[in-house]
GUROZA-401632 format. One record per residue (C-alpha): x, y, z; residue in three letters. Coordinates in pm, whole numbers, plus 50000, padded with zeros to 5 digits. Layout:
BEGIN
XYZALA
...
END
This chain:
BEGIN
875454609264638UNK
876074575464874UNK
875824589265226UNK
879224568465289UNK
880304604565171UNK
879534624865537UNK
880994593165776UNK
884644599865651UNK
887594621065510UNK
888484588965303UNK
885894562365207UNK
885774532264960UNK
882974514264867UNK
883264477264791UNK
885834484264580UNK
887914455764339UNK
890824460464098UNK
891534431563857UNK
894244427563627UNK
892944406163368UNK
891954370363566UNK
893834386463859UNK
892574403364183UNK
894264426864355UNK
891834440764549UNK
888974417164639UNK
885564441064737UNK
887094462865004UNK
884904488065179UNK
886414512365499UNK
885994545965623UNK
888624565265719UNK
887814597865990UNK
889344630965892UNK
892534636166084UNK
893024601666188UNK
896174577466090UNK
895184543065931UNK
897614517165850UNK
897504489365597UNK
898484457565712UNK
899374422965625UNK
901884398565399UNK
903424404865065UNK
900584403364776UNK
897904412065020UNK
896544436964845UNK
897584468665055UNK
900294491564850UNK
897524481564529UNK
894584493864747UNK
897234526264846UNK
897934530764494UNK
894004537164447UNK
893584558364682UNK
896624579164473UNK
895114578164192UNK
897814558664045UNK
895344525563912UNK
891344527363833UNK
889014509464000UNK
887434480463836UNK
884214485464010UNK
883024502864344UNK
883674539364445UNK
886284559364611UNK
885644591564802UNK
887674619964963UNK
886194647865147UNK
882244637465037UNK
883794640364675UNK
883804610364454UNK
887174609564269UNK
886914571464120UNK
886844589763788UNK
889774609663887UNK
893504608163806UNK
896324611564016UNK
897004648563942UNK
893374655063999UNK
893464640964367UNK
894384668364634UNK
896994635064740UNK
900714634364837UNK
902604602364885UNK
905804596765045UNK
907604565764890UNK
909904540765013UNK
912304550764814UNK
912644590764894UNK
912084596164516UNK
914414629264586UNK
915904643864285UNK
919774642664353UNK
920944672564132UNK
918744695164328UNK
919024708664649UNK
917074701764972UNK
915354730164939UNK
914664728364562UNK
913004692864613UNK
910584701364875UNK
909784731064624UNK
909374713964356UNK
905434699864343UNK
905104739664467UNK
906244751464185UNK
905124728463897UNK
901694735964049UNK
901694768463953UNK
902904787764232UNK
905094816764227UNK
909244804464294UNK
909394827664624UNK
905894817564742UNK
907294784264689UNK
910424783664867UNK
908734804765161UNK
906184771565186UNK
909604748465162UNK
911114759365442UNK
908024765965663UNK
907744727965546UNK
911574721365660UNK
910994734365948UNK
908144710766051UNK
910254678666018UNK
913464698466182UNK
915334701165904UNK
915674746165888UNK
919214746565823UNK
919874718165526UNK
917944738765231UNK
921154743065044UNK
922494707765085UNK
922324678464808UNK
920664646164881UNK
923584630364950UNK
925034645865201UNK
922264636165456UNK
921734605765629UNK
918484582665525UNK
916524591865791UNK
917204630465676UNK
916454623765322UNK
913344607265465UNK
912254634365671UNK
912764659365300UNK
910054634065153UNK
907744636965421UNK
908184677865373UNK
907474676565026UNK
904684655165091UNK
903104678965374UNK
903944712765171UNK
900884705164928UNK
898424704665176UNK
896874675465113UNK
893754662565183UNK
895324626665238UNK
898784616765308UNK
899674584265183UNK
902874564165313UNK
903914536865136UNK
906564518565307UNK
908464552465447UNK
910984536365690UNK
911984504965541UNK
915304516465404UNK
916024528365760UNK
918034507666022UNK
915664493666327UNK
917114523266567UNK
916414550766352UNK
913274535566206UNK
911484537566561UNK
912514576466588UNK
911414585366303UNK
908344571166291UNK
907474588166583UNK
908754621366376UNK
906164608666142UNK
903184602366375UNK
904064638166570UNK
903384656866243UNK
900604637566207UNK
898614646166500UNK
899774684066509UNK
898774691166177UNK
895354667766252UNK
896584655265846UNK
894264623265780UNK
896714595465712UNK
897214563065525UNK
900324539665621UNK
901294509965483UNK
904054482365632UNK
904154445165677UNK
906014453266008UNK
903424448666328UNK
905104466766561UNK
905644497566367UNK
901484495766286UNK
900674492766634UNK
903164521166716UNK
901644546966481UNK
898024537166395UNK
894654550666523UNK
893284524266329UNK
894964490566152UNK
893374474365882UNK
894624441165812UNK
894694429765514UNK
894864386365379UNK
894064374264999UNK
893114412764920UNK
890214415365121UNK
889844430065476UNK
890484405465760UNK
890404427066017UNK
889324465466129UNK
890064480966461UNK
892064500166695UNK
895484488966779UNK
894884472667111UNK
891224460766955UNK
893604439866709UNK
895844428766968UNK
893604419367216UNK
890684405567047UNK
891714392066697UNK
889124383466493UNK
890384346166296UNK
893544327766309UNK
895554352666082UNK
894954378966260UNK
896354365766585UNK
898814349466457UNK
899924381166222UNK
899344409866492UNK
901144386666753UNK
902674355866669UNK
900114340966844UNK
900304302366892UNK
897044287066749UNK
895684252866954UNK
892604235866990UNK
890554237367275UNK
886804229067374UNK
884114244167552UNK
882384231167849UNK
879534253467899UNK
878794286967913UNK
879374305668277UNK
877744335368179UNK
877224355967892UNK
879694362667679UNK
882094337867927UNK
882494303067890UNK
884584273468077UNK
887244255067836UNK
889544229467872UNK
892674232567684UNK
895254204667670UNK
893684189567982UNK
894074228768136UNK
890644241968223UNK
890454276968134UNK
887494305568109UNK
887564325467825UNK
885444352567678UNK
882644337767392UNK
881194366467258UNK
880194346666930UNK
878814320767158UNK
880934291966974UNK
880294256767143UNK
881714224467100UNK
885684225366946UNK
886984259766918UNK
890144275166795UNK
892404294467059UNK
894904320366996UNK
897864317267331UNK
900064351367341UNK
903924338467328UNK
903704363067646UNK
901044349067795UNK
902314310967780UNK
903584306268147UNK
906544282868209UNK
908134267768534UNK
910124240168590UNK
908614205368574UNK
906704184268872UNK
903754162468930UNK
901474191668992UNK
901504205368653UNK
898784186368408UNK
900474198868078UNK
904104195768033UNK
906834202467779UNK
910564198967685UNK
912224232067609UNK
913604224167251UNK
915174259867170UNK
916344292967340UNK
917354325267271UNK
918834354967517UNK
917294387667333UNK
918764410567613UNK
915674421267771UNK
913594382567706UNK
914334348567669UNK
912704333767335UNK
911484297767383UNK
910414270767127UNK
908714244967389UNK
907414209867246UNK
903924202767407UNK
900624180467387UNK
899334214767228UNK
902434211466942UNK
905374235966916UNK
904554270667170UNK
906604296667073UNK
907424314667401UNK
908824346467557UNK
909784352367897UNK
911134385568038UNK
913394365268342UNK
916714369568216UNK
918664361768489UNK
917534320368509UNK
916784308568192UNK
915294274768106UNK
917954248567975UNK
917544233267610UNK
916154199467678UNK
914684208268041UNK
910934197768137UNK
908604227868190UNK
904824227868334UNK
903184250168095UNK
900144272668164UNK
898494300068060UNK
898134337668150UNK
894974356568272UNK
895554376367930UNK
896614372467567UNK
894544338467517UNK
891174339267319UNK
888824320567128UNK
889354328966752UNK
887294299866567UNK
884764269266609UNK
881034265166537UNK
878164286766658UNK
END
């Protein structure tokens, strides 16, 4: 047995699925710690609801391995996978009561009907739902019928709970409460997790760890502020954070790991831990893009070409030496006029080096 078995409750190995001349998942290896929440990550067709899909059980591997708790179910079908998944679509039968859904995978596995519904409502109870056993599908809202997925999910007990989507029927209010329903659960019941959206903020919101996912391979691994802080290429930065991507150059290193840039005629120092010299890529934060109004002091200007009031920021689109900088501001109260000359700089944070030759 591969001792990628003992580092994690979930582990693939360099693991592809083809369809014919298709790839849908392109050599993929992680590890995935018991009790933790992971979320898959990226653009439609990026491979992650084919790499959730398995992890169910629900497709075969073409090659590579798949492992949960040390065992190696590659071989496996979906029934044989101690798995639950909670789909985007609820997936609740509407002729049967609330409490007769979040039975049912109880019951069809063999377990007595009043061992059963004792186990549904202990698993109503957990996503504060106690008192809507006896009502239809229909008569609760979608974040209730949601919340009767995740119940009938949880009631099996299983060894990995995939989410595939959950919230994306759900209106941007009640998507943010009950994901944190979701992630609550989650780290109670210590339940090792697997999430997938194509929204960022929800995957920084809920995630121990984010992978993200381009062209069905891995782009990047890491913890939420890991990804946000210190993406790895271009896609990442500009995927995690709508980062603007510009081209800089390095001067010379100040230290290690540091080095002195110019950017635009702006001389910046940035961290070089891949020791890249010559012409580098940058990624600039929109929060971290600083912009006042125009004078002779400033060496790289722009003209504000857009603007948007967003209630708590002003959204920019600024046309610069650098090309278009999409921009966010948090004053309110003055915004820059459309057509107005700004002196742009850039933040002690958000902006890093995420390309160029070593």
């Amino acid at each position: 047995m591969s001792t990628a078995t003992t580092q994690g409750a979930l582990v693939f190995e360099r693991v592809t699925k083809q369809y014919g001349k298709v790839v849908a998942v392109n050599d993929v290896s992680f590890s995935i710690p018991q009790g933790t929440l992971v979320t898959l990550l990226g653009p439609s067709g990026c491979g992650k609801t084919s790499t959730l899909r398995l992890i169910a059980g629900l497709e075969h591997v073409s090659q590579g391995r798949i492992f949960i708790a040390g065992q190696d179910v590659t071989q496996q079908s979906a029934i044989e996978r101690n798995v639950s998944m909670v789909f985007q679509s609820y997936a609740l039968f509407p002729h049967m009561t609330v409490l007769e859904n979040v039975a049912y995978g109880l019951e069809v596995g063999g377990a007595r009907k009043a061992d059963a519904r004792e186990q549904a409502l202990e698993g109503l109870r957990l996503v504060g739902l106690t008192d809507y056993g006896p009502r239809l599908p229909s008569e609760l809202s979608g974040g209730q019928q949601q919340r009767v997925a995740v119940a009938r999910a949880l009631v099996l007990k299983p060894q990995v709970l995939l989410l595939d989507e959950p919230l994306s029927n759900l209106d941007t209010k009640l998507r943010r409460r009950v994901r944190e329903e979701i992630r609550e659960i989650q780290q109670r019941l210590q339940l090792t997790a697997v999430y997938v959206t194509h929204d960022q903020e929800e995957a920084l919101a809920v995630s121990d760890q984010i992978i993200v996912m381009n062209n069905q391979r891995i782009a990047q691994q890491g913890t939420p502020r890991e990804l946000f802080d210190t993406p790895a290429d271009e896609f990442v930065a500009d995927f995690i954070c709508d980062a603007n991507r510009v081209s800089g150059e390095i001067l010379g290193q100040v230290a290690a790991g540091k080095a002195d840039c110019r950017v635009g005629g702006l001389a910046v120092q940035l961290a070089n831990p891949r020791a890249y010299r010559g012409e580098i890529r940058i990624a600039v934060r929109p929060d971290a893009v600083n912009l006042t109004p125009a004078n002779s002091q400033h060496i790289l200007v722009g003209q504000v070409r857009h603007a948007a009031f967003l209630g708590t920021e002003m959204q920019y689109a600024v046309e610069s030496p650098l090309g278009e900088l999409f921009v966010r501001q948090t004053d309110v109260q003055q915004p820059l006029a459309v057509g107005s000359s700004v002196g742009i700089g850039f933040a002690d944070h958000g902006v890093c080096i995420v390309g160029g030759q070593a």
